[in-house]
N, CA, C and O atoms as a GROMACS GRO file, in nm:
protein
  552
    1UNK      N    1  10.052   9.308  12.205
    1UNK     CA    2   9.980   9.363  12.093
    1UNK      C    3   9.860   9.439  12.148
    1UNK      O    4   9.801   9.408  12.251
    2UNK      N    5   9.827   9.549  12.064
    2UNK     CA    6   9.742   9.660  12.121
    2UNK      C    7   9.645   9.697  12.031
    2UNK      O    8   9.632   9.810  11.984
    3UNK      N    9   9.562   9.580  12.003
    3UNK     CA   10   9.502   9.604  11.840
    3UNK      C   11   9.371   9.755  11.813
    3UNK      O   12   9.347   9.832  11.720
    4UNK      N   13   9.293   9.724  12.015
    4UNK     CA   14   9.186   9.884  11.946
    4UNK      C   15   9.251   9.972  12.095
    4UNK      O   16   9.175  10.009  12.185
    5UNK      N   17   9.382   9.993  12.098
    5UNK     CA   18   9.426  10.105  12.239
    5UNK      C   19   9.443  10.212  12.148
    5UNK      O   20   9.486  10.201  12.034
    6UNK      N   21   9.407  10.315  12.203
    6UNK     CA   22   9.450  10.462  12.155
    6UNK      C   23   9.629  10.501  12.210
    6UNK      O   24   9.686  10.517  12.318
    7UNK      N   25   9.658  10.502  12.100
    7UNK     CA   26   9.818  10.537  12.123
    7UNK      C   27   9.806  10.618  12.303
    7UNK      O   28   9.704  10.681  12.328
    8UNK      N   29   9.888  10.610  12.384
    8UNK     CA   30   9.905  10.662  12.496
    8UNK      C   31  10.034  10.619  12.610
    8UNK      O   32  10.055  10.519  12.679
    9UNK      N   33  10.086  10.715  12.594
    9UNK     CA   34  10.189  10.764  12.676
    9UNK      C   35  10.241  10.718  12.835
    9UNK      O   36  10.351  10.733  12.888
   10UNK      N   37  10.130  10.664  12.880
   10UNK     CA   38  10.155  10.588  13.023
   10UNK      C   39  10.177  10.438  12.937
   10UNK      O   40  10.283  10.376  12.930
   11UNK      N   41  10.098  10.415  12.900
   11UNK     CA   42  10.110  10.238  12.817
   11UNK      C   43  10.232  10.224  12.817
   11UNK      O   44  10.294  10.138  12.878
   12UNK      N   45  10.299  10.358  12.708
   12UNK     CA   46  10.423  10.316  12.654
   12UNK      C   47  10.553  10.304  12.748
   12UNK      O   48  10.639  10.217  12.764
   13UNK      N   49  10.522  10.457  12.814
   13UNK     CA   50  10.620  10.400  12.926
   13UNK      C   51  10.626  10.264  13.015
   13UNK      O   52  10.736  10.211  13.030
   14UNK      N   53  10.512  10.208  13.073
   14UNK     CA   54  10.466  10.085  13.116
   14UNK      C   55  10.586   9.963  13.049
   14UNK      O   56  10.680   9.907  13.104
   15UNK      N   57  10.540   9.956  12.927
   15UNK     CA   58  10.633   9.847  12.831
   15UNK      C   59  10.752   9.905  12.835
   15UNK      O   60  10.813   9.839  12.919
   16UNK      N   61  10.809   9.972  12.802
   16UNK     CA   62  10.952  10.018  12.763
   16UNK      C   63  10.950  10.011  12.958
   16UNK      O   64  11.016   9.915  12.918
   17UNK      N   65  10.945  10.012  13.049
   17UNK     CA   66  10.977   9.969  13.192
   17UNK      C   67  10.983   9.830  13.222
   17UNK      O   68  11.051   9.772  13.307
   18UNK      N   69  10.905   9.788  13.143
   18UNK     CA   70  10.874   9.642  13.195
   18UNK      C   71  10.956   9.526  13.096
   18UNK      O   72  10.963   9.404  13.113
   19UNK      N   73  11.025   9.622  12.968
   19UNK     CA   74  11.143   9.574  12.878
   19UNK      C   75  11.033   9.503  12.790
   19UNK      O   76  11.073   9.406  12.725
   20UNK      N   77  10.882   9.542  12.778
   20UNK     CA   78  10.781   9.526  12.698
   20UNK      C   79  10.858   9.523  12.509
   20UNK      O   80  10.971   9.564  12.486
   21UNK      N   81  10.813   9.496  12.457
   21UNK     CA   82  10.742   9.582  12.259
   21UNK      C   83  10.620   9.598  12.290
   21UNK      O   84  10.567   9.511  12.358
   22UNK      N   85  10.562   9.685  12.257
   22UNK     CA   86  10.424   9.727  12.203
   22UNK      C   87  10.400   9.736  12.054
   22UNK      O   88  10.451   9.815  11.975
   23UNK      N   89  10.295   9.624  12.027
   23UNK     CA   90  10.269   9.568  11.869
   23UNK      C   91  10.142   9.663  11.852
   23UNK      O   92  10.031   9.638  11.898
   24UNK      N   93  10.178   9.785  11.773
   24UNK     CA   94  10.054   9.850  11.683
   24UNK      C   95   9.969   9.765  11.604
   24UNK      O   96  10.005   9.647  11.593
   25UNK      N   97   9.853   9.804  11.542
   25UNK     CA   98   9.806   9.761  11.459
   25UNK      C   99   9.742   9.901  11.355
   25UNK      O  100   9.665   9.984  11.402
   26UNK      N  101   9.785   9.904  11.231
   26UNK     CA  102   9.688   9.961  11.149
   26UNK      C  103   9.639   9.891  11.021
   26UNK      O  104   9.690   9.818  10.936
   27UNK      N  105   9.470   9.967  11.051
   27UNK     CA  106   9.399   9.868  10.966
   27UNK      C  107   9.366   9.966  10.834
   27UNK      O  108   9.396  10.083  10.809
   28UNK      N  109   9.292   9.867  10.765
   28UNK     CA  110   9.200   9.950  10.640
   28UNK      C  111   9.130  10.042  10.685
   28UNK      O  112   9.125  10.133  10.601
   29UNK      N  113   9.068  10.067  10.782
   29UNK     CA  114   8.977  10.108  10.868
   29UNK      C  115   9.071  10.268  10.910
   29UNK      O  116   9.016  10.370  10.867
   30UNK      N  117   9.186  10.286  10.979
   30UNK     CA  118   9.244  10.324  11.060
   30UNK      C  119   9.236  10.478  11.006
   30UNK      O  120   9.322  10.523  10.931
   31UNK      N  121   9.133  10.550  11.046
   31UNK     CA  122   9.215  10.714  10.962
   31UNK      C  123   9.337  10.723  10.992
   31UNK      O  124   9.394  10.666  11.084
   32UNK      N  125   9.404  10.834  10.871
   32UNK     CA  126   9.519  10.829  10.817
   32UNK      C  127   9.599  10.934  10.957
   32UNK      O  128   9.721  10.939  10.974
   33UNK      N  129   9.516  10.995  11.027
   33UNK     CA  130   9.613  11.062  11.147
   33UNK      C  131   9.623  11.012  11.247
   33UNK      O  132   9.706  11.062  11.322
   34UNK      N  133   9.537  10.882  11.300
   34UNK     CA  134   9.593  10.808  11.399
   34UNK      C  135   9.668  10.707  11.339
   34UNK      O  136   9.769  10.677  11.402
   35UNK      N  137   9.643  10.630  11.212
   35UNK     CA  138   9.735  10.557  11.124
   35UNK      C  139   9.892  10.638  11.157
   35UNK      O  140   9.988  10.577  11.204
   36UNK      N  141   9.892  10.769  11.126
   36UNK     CA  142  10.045  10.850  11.128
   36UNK      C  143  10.086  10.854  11.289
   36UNK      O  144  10.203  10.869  11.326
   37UNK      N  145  10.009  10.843  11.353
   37UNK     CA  146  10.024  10.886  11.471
   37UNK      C  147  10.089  10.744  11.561
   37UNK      O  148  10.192  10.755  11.629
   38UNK      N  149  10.011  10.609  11.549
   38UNK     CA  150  10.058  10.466  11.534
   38UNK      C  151  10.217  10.411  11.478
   38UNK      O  152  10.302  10.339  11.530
   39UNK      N  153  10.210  10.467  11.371
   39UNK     CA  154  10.315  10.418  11.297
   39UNK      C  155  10.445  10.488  11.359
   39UNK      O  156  10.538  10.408  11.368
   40UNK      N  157  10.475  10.620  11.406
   40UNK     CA  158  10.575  10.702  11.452
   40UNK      C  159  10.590  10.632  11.595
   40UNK      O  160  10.702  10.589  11.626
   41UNK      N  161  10.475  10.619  11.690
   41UNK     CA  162  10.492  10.553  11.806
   41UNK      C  163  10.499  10.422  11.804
   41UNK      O  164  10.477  10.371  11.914
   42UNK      N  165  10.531  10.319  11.684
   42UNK     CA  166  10.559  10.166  11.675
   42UNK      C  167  10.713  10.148  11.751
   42UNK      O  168  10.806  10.228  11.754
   43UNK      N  169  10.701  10.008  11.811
   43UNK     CA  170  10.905   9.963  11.863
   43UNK      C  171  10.816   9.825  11.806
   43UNK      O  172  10.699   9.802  11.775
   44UNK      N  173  10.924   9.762  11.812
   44UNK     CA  174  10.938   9.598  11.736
   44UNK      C  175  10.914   9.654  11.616
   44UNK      O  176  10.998   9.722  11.557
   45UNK      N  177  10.751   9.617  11.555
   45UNK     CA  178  10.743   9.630  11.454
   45UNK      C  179  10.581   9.684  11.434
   45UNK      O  180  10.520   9.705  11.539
   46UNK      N  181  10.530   9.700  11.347
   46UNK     CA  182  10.406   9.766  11.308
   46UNK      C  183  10.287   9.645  11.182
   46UNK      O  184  10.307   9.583  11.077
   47UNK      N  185  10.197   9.660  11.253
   47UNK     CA  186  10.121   9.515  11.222
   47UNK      C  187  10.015   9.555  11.136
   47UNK      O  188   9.906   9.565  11.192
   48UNK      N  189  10.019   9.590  10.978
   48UNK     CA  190   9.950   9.622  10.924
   48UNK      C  191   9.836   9.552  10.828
   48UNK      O  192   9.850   9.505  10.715
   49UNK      N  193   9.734   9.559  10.902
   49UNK     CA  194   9.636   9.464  10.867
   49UNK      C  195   9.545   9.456  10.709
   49UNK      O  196   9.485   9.552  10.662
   50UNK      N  197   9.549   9.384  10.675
   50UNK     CA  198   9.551   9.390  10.494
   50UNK      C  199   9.416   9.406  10.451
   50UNK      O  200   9.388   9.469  10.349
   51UNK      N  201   9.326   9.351  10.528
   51UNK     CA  202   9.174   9.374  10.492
   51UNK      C  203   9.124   9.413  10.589
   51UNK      O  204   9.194   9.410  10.690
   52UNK      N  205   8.979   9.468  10.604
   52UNK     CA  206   8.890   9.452  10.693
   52UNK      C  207   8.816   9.338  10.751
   52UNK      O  208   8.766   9.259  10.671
   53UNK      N  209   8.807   9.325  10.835
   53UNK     CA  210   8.690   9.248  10.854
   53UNK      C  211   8.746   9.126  10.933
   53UNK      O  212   8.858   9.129  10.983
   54UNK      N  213   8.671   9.028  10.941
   54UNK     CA  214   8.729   8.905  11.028
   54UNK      C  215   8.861   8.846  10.950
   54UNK      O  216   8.881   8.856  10.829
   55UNK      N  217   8.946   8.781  11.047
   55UNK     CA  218   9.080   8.752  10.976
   55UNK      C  219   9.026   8.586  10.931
   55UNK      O  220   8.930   8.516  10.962
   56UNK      N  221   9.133   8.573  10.850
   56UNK     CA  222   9.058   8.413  10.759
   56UNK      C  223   9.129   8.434  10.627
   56UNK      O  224   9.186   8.536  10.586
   57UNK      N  225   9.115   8.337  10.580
   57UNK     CA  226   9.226   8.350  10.428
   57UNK      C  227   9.136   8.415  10.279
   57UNK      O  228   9.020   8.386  10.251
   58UNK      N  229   9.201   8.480  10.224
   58UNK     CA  230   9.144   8.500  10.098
   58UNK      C  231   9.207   8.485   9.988
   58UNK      O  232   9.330   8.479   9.994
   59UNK      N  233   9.137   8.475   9.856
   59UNK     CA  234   9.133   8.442   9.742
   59UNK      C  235   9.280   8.512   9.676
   59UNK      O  236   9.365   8.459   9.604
   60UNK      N  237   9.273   8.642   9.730
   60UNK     CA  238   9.342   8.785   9.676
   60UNK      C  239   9.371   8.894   9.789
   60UNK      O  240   9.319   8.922   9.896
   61UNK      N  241   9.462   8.934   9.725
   61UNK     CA  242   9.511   9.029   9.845
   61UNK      C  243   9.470   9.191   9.793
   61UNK      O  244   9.483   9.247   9.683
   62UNK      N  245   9.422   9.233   9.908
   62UNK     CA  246   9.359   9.393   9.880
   62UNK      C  247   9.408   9.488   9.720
   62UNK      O  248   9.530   9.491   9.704
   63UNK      N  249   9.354   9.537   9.645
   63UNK     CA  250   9.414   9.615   9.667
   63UNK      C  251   9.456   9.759   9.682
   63UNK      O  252   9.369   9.823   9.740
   64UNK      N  253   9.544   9.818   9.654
   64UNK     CA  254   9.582   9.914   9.755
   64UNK      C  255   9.689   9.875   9.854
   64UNK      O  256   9.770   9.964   9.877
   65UNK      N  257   9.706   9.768   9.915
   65UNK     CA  258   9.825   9.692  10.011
   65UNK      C  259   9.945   9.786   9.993
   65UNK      O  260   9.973   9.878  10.069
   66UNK      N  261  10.022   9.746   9.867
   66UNK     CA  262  10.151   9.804   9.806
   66UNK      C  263  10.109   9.965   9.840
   66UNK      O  264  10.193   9.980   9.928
   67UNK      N  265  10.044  10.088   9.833
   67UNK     CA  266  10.053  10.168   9.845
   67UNK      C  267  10.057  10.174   9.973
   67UNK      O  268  10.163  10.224  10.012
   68UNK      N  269   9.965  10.133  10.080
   68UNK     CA  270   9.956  10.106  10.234
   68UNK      C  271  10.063  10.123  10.271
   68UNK      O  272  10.094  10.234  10.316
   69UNK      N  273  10.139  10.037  10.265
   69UNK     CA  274  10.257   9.990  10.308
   69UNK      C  275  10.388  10.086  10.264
   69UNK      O  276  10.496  10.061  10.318
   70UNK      N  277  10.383  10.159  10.201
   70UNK     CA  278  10.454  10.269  10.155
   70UNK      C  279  10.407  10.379  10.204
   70UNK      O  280  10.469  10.484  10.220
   71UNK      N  281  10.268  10.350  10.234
   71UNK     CA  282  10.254  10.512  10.311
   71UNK      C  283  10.288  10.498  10.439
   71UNK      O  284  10.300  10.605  10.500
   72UNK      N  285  10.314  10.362  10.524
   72UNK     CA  286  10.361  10.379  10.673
   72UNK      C  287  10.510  10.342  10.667
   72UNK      O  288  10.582  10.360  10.765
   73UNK      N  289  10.546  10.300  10.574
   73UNK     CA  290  10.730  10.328  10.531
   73UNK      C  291  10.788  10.448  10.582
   73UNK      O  292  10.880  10.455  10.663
   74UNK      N  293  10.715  10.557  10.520
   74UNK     CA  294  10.711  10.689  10.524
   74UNK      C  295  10.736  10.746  10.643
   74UNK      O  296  10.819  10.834  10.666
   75UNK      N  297  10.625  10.668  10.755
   75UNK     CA  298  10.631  10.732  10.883
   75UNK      C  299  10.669  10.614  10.960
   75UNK      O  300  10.587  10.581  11.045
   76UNK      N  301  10.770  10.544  10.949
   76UNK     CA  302  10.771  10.482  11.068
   76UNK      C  303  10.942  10.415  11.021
   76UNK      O  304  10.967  10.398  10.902
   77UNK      N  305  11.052  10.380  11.135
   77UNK     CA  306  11.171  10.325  11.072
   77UNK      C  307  11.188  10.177  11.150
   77UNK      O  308  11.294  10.116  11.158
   78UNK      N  309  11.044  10.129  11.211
   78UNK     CA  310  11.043   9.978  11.230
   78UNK      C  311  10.972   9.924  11.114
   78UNK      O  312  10.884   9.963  11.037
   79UNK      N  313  11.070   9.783  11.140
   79UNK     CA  314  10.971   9.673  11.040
   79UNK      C  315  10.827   9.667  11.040
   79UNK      O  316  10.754   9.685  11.137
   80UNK      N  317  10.788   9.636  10.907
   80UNK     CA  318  10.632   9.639  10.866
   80UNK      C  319  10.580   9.561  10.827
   80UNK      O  320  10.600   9.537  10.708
   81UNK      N  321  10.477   9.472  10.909
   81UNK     CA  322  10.451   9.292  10.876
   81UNK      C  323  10.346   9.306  10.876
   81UNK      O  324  10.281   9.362  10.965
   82UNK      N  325  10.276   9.226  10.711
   82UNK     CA  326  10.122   9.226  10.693
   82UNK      C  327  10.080   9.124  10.759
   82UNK      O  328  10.174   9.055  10.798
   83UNK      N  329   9.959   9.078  10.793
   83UNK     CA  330   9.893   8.955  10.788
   83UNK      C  331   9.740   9.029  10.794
   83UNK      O  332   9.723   9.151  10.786
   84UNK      N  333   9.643   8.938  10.809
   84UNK     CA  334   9.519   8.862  10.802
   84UNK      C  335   9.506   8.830  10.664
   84UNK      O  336   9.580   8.899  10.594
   85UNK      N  337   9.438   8.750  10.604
   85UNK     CA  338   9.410   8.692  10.498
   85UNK      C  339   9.484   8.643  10.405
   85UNK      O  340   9.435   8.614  10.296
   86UNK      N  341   9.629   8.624  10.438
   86UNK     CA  342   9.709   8.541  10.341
   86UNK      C  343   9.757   8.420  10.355
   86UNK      O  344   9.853   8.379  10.420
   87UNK      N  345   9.668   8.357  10.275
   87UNK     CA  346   9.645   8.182  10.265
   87UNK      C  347   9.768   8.116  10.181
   87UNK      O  348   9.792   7.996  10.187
   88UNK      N  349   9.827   8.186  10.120
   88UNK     CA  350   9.896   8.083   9.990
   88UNK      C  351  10.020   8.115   9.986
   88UNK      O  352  10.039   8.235   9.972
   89UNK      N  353  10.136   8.031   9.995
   89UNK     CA  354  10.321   8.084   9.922
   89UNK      C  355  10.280   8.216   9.830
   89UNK      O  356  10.327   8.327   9.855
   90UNK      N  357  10.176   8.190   9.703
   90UNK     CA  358  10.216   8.278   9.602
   90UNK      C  359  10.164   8.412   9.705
   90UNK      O  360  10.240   8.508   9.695
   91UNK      N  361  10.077   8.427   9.777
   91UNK     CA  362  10.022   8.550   9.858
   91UNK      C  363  10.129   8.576   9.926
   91UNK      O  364  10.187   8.676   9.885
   92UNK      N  365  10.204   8.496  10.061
   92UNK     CA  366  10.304   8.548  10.090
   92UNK      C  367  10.422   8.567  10.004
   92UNK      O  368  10.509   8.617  10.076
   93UNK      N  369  10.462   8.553   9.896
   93UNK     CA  370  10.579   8.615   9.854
   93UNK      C  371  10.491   8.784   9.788
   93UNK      O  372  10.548   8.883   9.835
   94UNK      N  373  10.443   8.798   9.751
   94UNK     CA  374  10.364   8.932   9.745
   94UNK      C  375  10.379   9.008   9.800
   94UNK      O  376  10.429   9.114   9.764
   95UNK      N  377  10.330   8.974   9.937
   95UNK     CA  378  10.371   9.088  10.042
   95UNK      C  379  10.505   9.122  10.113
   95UNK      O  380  10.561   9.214  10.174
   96UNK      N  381  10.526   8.981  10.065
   96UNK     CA  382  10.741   8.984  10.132
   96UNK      C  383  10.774   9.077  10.013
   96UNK      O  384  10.896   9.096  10.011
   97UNK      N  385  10.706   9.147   9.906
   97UNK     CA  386  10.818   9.169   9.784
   97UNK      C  387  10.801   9.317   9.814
   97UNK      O  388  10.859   9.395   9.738
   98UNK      N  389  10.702   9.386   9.949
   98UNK     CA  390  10.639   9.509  10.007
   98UNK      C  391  10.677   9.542  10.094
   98UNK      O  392  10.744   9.644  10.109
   99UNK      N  393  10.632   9.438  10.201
   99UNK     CA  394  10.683   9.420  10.333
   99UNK      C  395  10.837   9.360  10.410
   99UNK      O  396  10.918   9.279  10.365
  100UNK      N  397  10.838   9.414  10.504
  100UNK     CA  398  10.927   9.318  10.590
  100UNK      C  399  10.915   9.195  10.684
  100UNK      O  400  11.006   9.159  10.759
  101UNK      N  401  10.784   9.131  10.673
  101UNK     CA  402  10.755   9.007  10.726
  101UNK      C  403  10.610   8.997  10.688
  101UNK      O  404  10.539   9.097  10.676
  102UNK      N  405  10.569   8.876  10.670
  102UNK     CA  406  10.470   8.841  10.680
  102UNK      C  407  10.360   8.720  10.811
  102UNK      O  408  10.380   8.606  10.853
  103UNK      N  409  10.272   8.802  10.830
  103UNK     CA  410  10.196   8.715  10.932
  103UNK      C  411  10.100   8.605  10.864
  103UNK      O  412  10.027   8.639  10.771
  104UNK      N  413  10.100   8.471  10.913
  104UNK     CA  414  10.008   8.382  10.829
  104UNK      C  415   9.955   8.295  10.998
  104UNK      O  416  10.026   8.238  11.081
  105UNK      N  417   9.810   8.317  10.995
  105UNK     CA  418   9.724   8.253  11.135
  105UNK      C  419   9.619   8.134  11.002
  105UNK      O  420   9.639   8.031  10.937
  106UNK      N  421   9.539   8.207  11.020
  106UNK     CA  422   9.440   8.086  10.983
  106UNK      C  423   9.476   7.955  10.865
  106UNK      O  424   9.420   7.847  10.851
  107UNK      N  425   9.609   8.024  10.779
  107UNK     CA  426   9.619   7.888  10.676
  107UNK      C  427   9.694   7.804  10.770
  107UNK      O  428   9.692   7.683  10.749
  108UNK      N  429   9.765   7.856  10.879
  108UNK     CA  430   9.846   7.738  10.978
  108UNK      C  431   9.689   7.634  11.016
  108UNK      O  432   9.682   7.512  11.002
  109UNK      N  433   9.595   7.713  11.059
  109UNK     CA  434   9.520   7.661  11.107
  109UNK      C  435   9.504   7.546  11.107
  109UNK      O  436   9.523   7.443  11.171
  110UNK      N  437   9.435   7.613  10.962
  110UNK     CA  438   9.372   7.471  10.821
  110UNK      C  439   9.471   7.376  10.837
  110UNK      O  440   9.436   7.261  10.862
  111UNK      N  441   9.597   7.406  10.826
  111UNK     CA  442   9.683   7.258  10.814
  111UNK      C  443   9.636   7.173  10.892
  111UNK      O  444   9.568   7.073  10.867
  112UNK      N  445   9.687   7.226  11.019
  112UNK     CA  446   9.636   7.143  11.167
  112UNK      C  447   9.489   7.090  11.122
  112UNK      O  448   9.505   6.974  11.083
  113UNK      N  449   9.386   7.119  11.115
  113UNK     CA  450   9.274   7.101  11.092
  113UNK      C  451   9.252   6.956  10.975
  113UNK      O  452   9.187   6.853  10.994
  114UNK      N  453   9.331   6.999  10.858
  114UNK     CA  454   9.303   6.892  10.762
  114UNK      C  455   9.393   6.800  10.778
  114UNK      O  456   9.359   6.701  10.712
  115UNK      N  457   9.550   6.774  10.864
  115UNK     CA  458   9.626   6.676  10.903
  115UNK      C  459   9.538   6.537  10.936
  115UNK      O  460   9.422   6.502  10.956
  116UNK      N  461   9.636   6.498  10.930
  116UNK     CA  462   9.562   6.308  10.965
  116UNK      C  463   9.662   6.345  11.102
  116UNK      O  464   9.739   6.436  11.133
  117UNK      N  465   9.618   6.231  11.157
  117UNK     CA  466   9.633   6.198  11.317
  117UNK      C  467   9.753   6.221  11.377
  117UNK      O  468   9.813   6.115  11.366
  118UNK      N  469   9.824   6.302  11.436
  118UNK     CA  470   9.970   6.301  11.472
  118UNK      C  471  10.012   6.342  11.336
  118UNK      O  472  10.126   6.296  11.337
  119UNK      N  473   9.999   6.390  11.235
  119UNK     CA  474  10.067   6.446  11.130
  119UNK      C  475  10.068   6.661  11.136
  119UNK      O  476  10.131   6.728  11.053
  120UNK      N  477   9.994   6.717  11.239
  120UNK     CA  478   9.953   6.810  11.226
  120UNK      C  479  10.076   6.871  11.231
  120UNK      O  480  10.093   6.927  11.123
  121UNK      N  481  10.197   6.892  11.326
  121UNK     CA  482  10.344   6.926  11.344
  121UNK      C  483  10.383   6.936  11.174
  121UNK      O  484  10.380   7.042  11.111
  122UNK      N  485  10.414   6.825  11.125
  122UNK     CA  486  10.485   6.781  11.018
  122UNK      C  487  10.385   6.869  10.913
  122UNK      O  488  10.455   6.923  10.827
  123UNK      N  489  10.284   6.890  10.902
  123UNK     CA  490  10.167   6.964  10.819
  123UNK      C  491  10.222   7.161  10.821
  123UNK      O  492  10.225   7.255  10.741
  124UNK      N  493  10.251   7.141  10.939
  124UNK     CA  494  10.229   7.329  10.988
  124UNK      C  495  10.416   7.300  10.884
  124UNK      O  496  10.438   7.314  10.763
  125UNK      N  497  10.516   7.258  10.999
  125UNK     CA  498  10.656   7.222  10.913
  125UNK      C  499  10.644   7.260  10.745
  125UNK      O  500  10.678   7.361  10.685
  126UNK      N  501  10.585   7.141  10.699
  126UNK     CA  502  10.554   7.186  10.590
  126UNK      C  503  10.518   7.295  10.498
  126UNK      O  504  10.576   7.329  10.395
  127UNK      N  505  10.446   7.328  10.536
  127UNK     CA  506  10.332   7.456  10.477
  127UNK      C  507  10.413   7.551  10.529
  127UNK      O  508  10.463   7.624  10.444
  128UNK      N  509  10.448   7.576  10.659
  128UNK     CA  510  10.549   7.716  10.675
  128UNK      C  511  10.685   7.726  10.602
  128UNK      O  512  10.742   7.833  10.622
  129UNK      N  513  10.767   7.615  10.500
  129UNK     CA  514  10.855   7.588  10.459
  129UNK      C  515  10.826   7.624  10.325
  129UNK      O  516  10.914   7.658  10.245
  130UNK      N  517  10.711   7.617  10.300
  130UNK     CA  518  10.697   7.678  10.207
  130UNK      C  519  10.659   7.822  10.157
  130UNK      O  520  10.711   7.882  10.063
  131UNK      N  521  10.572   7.859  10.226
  131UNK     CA  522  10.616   7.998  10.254
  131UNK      C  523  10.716   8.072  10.304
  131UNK      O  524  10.684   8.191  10.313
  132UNK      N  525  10.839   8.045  10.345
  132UNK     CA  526  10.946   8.055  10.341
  132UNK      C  527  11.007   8.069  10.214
  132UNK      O  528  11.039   8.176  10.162
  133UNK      N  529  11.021   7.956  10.169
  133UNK     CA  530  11.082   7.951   9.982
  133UNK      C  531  11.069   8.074   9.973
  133UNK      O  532  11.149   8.167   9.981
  134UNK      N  533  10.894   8.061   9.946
  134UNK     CA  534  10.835   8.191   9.837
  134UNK      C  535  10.866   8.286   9.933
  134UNK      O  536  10.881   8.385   9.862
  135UNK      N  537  10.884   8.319  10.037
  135UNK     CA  538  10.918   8.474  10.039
  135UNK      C  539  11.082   8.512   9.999
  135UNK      O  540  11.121   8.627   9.977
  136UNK      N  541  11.162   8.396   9.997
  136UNK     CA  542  11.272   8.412  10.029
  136UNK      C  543  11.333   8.403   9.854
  136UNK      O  544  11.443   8.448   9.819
  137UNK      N  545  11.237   8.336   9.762
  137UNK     CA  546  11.265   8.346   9.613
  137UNK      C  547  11.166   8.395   9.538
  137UNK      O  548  11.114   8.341   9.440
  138UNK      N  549  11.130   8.558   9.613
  138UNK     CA  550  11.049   8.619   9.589
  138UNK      C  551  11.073   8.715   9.463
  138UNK      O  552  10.984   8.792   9.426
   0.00000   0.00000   0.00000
């Protein structure tokens, strides 16, 4: 993953030699011609970041997202996976109903974090099973 590299041409060859993916990132932030410029040069997939700012869960999801995500549809024919700030099943089926995957870091966290003793495995299990459902009976 290549979250602040300027798209570039030795990199890429580098990975595609080394049987690399190179994970883009575009953000809220990202003007829209290196955004275009990112998205055309994505392999695996393209990591489009939902808010600004530090990653961590929120209340609500941007918005604007749904248009985002249609505008790098546009330019790009790899998969397109949101994450930072989606804490909840009902958040990830949202973006599964936009996207082609969803990224979830900090609510795994929390599980681990609020688990009782040796329960943290069975906690993450959990909680990722459920976001599963919901994206999958989205």
């Amino acid at each position: 993953m290549s979250p602040d590299l300027q798209p570039d041409d030795e990199l890429d060859a580098a990975c595609r030699a080394a049987g690399l993916v190179l994970v883009r990132l575009v953000t809220p932030t990202t003007p829209p011609e290196r955004a275009e410029q990112i998205a055309r040069r994505s392999t695996g997939f393209l990591y489009c970041v939902s808010v600004a700012g530090v990653t961590g869960e929120r209340t609500a999801l941007p918005s604007g997202l749904v248009d985002r995500v249609a505008w790098l549809r546009e330019r790009t024919d790899v998969p397109i996976l949101v994450g930072f700030g989606i804490a909840s099943p009902e958040q990830a089926r949202e973006v599964a109903q936009v996207a082609d995957g969803v990224i979830v870091g900090s609510a795994v966290v929390r599980q681990l974090e609020q688990a009782a003793a040796g329960q943290g495995v069975a906690a993450v299990e959990g909680f990722v099973g459920e976001l599963v459902t919901a994206c999958r009976n989205g």
